[in-house]
N, C-alpha and C positions, 0 to 999 in steps of 0.2 A: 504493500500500500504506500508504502514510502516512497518507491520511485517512482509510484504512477505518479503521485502529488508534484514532484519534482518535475517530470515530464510533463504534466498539465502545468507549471508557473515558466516553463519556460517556453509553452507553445506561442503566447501573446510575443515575445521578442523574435520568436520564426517567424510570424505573420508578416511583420514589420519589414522584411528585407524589400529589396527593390522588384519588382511585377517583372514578368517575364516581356523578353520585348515584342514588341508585336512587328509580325515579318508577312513580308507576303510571297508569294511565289509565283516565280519570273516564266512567262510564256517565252523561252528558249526559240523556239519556232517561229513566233512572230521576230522576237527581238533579233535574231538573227549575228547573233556576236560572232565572233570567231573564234578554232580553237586555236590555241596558241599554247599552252600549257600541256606537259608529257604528266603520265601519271608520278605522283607522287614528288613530282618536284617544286611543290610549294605545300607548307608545313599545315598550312591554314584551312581551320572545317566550317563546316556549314554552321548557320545559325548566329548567337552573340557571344562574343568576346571583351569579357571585360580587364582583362591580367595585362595586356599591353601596356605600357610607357615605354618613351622616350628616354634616351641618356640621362636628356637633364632632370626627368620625375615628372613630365606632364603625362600622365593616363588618359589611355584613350577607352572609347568602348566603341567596338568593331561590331557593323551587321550586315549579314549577306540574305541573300535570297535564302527561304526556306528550304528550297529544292537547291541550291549553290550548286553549278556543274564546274568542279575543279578545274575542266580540261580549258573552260572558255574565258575570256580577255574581259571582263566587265569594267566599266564606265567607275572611277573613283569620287565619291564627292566624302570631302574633307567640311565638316561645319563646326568652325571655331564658337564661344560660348559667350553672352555677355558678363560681363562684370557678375560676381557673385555666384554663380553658376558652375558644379560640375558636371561633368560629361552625362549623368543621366540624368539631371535635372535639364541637362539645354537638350538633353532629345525627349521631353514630355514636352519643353517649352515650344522646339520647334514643330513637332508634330509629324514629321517628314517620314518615319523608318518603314511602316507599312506599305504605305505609294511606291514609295522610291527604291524600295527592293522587290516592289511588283514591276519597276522599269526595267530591273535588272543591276541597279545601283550596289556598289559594296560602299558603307555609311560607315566613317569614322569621327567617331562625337569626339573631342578634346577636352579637357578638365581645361578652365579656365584659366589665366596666372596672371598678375597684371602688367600691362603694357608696358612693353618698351623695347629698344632692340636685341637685348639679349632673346625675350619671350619671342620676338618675331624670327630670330635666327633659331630658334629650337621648333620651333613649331612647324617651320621651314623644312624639319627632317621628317615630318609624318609619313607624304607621301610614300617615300622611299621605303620606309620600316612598313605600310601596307604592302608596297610592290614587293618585298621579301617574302611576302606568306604570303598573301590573294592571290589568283589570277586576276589582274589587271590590266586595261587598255590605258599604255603609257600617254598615247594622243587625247585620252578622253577622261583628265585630272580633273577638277575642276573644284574651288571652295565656296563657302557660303559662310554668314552668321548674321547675327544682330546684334547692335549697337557696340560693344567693344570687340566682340565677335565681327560685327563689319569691318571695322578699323583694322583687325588684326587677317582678315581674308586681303582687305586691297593691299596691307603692306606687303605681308608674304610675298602679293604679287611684283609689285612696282619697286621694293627693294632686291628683287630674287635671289630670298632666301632657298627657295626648295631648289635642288638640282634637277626637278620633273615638274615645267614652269605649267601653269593652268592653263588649261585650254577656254574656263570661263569663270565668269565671276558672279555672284548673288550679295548683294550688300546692302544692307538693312539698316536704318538707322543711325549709319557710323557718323562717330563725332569730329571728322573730319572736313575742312574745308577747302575752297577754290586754292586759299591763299596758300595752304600748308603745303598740298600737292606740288604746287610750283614751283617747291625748290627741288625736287627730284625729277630723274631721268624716267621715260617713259620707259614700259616695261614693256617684252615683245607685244603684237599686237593677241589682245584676248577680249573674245563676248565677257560682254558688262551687262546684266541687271541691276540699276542701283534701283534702291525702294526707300521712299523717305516720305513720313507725314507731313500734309500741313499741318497738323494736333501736333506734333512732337514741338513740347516745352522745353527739352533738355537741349536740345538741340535742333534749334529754330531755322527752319528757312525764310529768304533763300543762301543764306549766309552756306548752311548745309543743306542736303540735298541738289538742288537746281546746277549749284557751283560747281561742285564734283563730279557732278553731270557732262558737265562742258570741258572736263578736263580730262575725262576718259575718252570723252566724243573727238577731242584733237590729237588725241595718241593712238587712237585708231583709225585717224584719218577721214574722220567721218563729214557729210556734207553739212551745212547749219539748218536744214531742214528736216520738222520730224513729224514723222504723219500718226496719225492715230493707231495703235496697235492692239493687244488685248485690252481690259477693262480697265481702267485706270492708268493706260503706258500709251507713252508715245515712245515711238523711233526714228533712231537718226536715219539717216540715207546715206548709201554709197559708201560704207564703210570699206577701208581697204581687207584685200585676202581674205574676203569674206566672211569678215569678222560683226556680231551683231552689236548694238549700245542702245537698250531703253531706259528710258527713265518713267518709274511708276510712283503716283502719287496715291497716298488712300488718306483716310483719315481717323484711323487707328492710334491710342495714346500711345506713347513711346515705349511702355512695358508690355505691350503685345507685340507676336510674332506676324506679319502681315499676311494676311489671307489670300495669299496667292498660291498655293500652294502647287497647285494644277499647271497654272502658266512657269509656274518656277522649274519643275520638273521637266515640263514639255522642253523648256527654253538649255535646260540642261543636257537635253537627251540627243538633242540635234547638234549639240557645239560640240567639234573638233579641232587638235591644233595643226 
């Protein structure tokens, strides 16, 4: 009787642990990836992983399609965290894992750290320690996040920290401006999502959003016209190397993840570098 008691006062602390992730499972046949991967020469299984980190102590938590087929090249999207946020807190926050590994996506959430170049040169190593164990498609990297998770997707890119540069960008929120941008060199050219509220207090447009806008729009060579695109986004025109640049307005407070979630994926799914 004694241990049952025991075992009943510690079942309330098992409950507690974090929920299994929710995965979907990838229509192979439609998605049509390619194989590229021999048996057994990538370490990495199906489902969530959460034991990974970096050198420097950023933990990741890894998710693949339910059905993960080893042999084939899947689409990488890396989504950095905001402020306060670790890796499974910023993937309930973003809501992404079930869609996005029904696209065929391999989803690595990062444990937050805060800003600055050391964090951007560590985080900068993600890709790579996926591409060790997943099969992944090296042309079809690609990061996301919101608000210091934005900030920390555009630098990765535009400082290129990763050695496996993005093929596109989703950036939410980030507390970055026209002015900031401007002292740095353009980064090769990569599809840009930026997402930025009029409602965002923390960081008001058009100081942010609009400005950032215009500086990813001239580093990818884009024309100064932008026609109406999905719901909330316009796009630029004529971008070079066939690279895309919208910019979408919602008007979501700044501590929500923006509801694009559909367009987001789609706009992922198609960018190659």
């Amino acid at each position: 009787m004694r241990c049952a008691r025991i075992w009943l006062a510690l079942l309330p602390l098992a409950a507690c642990g974090p929920p299994p992730a929710d995965l979907g499972s990838a229509d192979y046949a439609a998605l049509d990836l390619p194989i590229r991967c021999g048996p057994g020469e990538k370490p990495g299984g199906a489902g969530e992983d959460n034991t990974l980190s970096t050198a420097g102590g950023i933990r990741l938590g890894v998710r693949t399609p339910r059905n993960y087929d080893a042999a084939r090249a899947h689409p990488l999207l890396v989504v950095f965290a905001p402020a306060g946020h670790g890796r499974l807190r910023s993937e309930q926050f973003a809501g992404l894992t079930r869609d996005a590994t029904a696209h065929g996506f391999i989803v690595a959430y990062a444990d937050h750290r805060t800003l600055s170049r050391a964090t951007f040169d560590e985080l900068g190593k993600i890709p790579a320690l996926i591409v060790g164990r997943w099969c992944v498609d090296e042309q079809r990297i690609h990061f996301a996040g919101h608000s210091d998770g934005g900030t920390a997707a555009a630098a990765v890119a535009f400082l290129r920290t990763s050695a496996l540069p993005p093929a596109a960008l989703v950036i939410s929120a980030a507390g970055i401006r026209q002015q900031d941008l401007a002292q740095y060199a353009c980064p090769p050219p990569v599809s840009v999502m930026l997402i930025h509220s009029r409602e965002d207090r923390l960081f008001p447009p058009p100081a942010f959003g609009i400005g950032p806008a215009r500086w990813w729009a001239a580093c990818n060579h884009c024309g100064p016209q932008r026609q109406r695109s999905i719901e909330g986004c316009e796009e630029y025109s004529g971008c070079a190397d066939g690279r895309r640049m919208l910019y979408c307005e919602t008007s979501d407070p700044h501590t929500r993840w923006p509801g694009l979630g559909s367009a987001m994926l789609d706009f992922l799914a198609a960018a190659r570098r």
